[in-house]
LORO-392122 format. One record per residue (C-alpha): x, y, z. Coordinates in steps of 0.25 Angstrom, whole numbers. Example, Ala and Ser with C-alpha at 12.3 -4.5 7.8 and 13.67 -1.06 7.14 Angstrom:
// residues 2
@x 49; y -18; z 31
@x 55; y -4; z 29
//
This chain:
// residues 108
@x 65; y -26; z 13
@x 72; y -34; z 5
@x 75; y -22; z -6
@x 84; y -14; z 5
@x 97; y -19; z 0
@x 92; y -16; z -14
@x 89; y -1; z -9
@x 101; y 0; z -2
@x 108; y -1; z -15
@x 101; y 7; z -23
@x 96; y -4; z -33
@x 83; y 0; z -41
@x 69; y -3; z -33
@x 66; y -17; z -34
@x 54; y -21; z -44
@x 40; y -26; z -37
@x 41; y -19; z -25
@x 28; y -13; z -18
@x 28; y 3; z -17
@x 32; y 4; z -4
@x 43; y -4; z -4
@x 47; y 2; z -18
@x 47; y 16; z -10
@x 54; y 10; z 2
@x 65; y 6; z -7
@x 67; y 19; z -15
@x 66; y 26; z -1
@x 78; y 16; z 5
@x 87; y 17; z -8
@x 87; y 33; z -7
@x 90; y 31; z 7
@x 102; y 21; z 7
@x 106; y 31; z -4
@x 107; y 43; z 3
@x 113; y 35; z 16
@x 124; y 33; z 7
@x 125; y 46; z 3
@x 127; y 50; z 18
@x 114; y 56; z 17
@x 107; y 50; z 29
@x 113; y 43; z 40
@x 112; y 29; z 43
@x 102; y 32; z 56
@x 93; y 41; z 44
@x 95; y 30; z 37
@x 90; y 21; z 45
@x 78; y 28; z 50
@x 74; y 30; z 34
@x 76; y 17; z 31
@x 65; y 14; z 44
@x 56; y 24; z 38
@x 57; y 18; z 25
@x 53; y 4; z 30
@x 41; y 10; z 37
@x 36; y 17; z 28
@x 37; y 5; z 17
@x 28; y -3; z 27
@x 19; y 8; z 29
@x 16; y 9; z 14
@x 16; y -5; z 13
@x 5; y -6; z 23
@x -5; y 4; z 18
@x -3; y -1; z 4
@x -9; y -14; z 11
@x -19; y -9; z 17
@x -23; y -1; z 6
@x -23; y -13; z -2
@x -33; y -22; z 8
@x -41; y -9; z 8
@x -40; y -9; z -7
@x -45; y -23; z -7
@x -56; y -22; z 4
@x -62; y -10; z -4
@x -62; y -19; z -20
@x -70; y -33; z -11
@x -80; y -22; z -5
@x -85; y -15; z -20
@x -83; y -28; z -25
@x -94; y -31; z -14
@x -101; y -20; z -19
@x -102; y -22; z -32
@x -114; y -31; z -33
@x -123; y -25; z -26
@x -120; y -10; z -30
@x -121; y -16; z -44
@x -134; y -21; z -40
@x -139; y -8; z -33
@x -136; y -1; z -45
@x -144; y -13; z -54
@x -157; y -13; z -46
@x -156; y -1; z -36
@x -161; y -11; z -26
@x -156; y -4; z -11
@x -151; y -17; z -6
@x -139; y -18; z -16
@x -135; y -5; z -12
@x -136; y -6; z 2
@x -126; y -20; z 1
@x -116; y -12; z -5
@x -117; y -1; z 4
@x -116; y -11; z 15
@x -103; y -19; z 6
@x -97; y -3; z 6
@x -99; y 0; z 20
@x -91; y -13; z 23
@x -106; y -18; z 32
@x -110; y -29; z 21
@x -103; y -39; z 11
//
């Protein structure tokens, strides 16, 4: 990451960076910190330092993935709209079915 040195430091969290990233570097200024303060080895260190990483890229890859699936779900009642708005308007069964088929990911 190119904030470590930053972190190491002990310098303030860098504006604009994503949550898991602001995380990681509040989590690796504590742990230089205590390192310093003979607290943790340099093997702890090290093996924290490794967690931290991972676990960064874990959040960041679910936050993706919750954002496609965020996206995904805004295009499908985007697709819904119309016809469930049209249902509603003339109770005709063929609107509604079109949306069911859009919702269940079968049509649209």
């Amino acid at each position: 990451m190119t904030w470590e040195r930053q972190a190491a430091k002990g310098e303030p969290v860098p504006d604009g960076l994503p949550l898991e990233e602001r995380l990681a570097y509040l989590a690796l200024r504590n742990l230089h910190k205590a390192f310093r303060a003979g607290a943790v080895t340099k093997e702890e260190a090290t093996e924290e330092k490794t967690e931290i990483f991972s676990t960064c890229h874990q959040i960041r890859e679910a936050r993706v993935a919750w954002g496609m699936i965020a996206d995904r779900h805004a295009v499908m009642w985007k697709k819904i709209e119309g016809p469930a708005s049209e249902f509603f308007k003339t109770k005709d069964p063929a609107k509604a079915e079109e949306a069911l088929l859009i919702l269940y990911g079968l049509e649209g």
